[in-house]
NULO-534108 format. One record per residue (C-alpha): y negated, z, x negated. Coordinates in steps of 0.001 Angstrom, whole numbers, plus 500000, padded with zeros to 6 digits. Layout:
// residues N
YZX...
END
This chain:
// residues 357
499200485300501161497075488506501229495642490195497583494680493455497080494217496374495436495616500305496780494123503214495060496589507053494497492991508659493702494555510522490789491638512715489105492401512941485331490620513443482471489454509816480328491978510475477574489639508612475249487018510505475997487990513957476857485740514114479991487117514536483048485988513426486411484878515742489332486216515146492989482833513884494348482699511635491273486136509995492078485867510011495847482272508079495427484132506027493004486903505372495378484624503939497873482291501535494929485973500022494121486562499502497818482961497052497930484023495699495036487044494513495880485674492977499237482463491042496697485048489540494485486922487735497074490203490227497818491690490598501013492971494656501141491880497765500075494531500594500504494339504386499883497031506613499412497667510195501182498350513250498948497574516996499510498138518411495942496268517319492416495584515826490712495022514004493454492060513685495793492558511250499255493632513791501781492202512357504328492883508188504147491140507429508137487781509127507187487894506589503968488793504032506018485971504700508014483315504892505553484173501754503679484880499872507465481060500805507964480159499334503892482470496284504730482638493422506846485581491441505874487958493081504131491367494603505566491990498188504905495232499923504805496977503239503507499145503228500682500504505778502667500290507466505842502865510425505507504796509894508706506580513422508129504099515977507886501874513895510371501718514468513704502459510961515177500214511423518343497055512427516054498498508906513988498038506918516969495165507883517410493347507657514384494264504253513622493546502683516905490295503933517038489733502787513437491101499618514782488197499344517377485583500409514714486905497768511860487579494314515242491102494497514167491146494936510037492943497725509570496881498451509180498948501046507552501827502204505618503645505149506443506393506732503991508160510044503345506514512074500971508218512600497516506448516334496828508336518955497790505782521881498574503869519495500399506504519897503454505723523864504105502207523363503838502421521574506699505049523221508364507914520697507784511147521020505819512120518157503371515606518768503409514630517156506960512182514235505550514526511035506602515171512888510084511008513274510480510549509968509691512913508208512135512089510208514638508286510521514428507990506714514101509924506263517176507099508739519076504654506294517291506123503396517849506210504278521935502564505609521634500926502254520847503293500730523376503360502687526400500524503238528326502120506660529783504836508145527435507988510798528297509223512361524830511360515112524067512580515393520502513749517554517602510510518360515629507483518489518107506821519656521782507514517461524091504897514907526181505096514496529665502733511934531116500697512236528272498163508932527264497191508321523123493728507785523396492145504932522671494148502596523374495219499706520449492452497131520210493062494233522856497105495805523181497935495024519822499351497483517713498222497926513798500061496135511867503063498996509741504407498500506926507380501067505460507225501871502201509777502804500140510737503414496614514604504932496731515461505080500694517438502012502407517445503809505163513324502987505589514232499562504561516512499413507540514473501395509827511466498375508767513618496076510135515237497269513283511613497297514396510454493942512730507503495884510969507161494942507186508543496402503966506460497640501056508501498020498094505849499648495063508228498622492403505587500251489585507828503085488641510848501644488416513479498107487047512804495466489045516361495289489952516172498636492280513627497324494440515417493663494771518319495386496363516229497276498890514303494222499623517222492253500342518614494771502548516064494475504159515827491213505040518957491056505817518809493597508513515634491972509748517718488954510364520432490965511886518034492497514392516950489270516144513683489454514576513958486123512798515642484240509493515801486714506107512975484694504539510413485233506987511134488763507087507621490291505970507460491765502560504579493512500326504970494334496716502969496831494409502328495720491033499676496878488302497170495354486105494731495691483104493346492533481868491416491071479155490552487826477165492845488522474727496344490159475147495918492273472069492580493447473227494190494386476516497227496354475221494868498373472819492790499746475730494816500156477620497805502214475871496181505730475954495653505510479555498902504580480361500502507498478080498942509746479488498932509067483067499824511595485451502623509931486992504348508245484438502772509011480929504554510948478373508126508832479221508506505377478407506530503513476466504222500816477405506164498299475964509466499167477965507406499354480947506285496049480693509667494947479702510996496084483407508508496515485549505823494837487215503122496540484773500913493197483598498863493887480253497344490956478819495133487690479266494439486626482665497331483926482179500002486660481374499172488290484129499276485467486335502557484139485083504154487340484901502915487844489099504455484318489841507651485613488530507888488427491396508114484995494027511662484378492022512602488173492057511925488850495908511726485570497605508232484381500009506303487156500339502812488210502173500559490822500803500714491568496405498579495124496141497496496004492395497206499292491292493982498966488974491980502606488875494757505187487566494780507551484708490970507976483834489851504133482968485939504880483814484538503383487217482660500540484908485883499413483563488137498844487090484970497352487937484985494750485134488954494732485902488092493518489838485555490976488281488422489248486242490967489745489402489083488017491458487508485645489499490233484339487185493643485577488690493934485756492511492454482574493035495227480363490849497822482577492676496517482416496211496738478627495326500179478553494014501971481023496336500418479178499619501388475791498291505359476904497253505264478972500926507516477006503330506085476251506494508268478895508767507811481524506470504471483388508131501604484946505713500399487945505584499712490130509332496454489990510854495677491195514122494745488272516293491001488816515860491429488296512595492381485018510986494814485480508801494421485234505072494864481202503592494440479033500657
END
């Protein structure tokens, strides 16, 4: 079972404060939570994609490479990689060679894109987003497979002859994971290739995100790639902890109202009610993450969202402390132990051993 934590790099102003954040303060910020997380014991760091702000990671591979040369164990993903306004070929490329720069500890997620003016920025048409994404991964897919590739498609110029450069470390692929947070259509596309399904159930009722999940694992079992339960699954979650539940809810409440992607809706308390959102001791939060086992089955890799909506650098800091200290070891413990045998854990390329109790 893999922990982590994935970062959306949201810049917004502390709204108990009133001060806001610059860029370079949140990028540099970014990059302290990254160490962190590898000096308290979790396994993946992940960094989202986004082109418009509030938001400041528009460029996830030169991250990656920054913290791969601060690191030394730690895996490091994307939380996504926008496989439709992406060129796959420049994809293939970026993450193998980040592949050969990390010995194997790096993977990805790709998904859609939810913002519409995003698409023309880069050319692209969302009315076309679920047609991009099919067919770009297959290009991708082929790229890290093929040592020579023939393509002719819809949305790009075709290749003739043409070699992705370098080449995946030792043969191997990075690991991809689909995310998804409405589409079935990337749940089935994660399993006709046997790749793994991300479903971020932060935004919405757990119930949603079961479905998808057990389409997918369904399909994953109809493609030959092996039984339903050892079809391999990620979920997103979020956290703010403290000693005492009270203590936790009171910090944490003006944050969460007015957080860029979901503040000024719900309330926390309905949030918490139906989705994975954990505010409270260390032991609510750890019961309420052993719960998501019953929702969704054996899973591999639990990300935490744990730096949106202004909480200061110091206080994720203190939050990755208690994560690691207090919570992912009991669960690492508990999840590994209840894991049947044929159900695999989380990817790792072979250089890597992968992730155990």
């Amino acid at each position: 079972m893999q922990f982590g934590i994935f970062t959306i790099g949201d810049v917004t102003t502390d709204p108990t404060t009133g001060v806001p954040m610059s860029e370079h303060e949140r990028i540099k910020a970014m990059v302290s939570i990254a160490c962190k997380a590898e000096e308290v014991g979790l396994d993946v760091f992940a960094t989202g994609e986004h082109h418009n702000p509030p938001f400041v990671p528009s460029s996830p591979t030169t991250m990656l490479g920054y913290v791969a040369a601060r690191t030394s164990r730690i895996t490091l993903s994307t939380a996504t990689t926008l496989i439709t306004t992406n060129d796959p070929v420049k994809i293939a490329e970026d993450f193998a060679m980040l592949q050969h720069l990390t010995d194997g500890r790096v993977d990805l997620m790709l998904g859609r894109g939810n913002t519409g003016p995003v698409f023309p920025w880069f050319g692209k048409d969302i009315r076309q987003s679920m047609e991009l994404a099919t067919e770009n991964y297959q290009l991708l897919h082929r790229l890290w497979r093929e040592d020579v590739v023939e393509w002719e498609g819809r949305f790009r110029t075709p290749l003739h002859g043409f070699t992705s450069t370098p080449r995946p470390l030792d043969g191997v692929p990075p690991f991809v994971w689909h995310g998804s947070i409405r589409s079935p259509e990337v749940a089935e596309q994660a399993a006709y290739y046997g790749d793994g399904f991300f479903a971020n159930h932060i935004f919405w009722p757990t119930e949603h995100f079961q479905q998808l999940t057990q389409l997918y694992r369904q399909r994953y079992e109809h493609h030959g790639h092996g039984s339903a339960d050892q079809a391999i699954v990620g979920l997103g979650g979020q956290a703010f902890i403290r000693k005492r539940s009270q203590d936790a809810i009171a910090e944490f409440r003006p944050y969460f109202d007015n957080a860029p992607v979901y503040g000024h809706g719900p309330s926390l308390e309905s949030y918490l009610g139906q989705t994975p959102l954990s505010v409270g001791s260390p032991q609510e939060v750890i019961d309420k993450t052993l719960t998501f086992r019953e929702q969704f089955g054996d899973y591999q890799r639990q990300l935490w969202l744990m730096d949106h909506a202004g909480l200061p650098l110091k206080t994720v800091l203190e939050q990755l402390d208690i994560l690691g200290e207090e919570i992912v070891p009991t669960l690492r413990a508990e999840l590994d132990a209840k894991r049947p045998s044929h159900v695999p854990a989380g990817p790792a390329h072979p250089r890597r051993p992968a992730v155990s109790s």
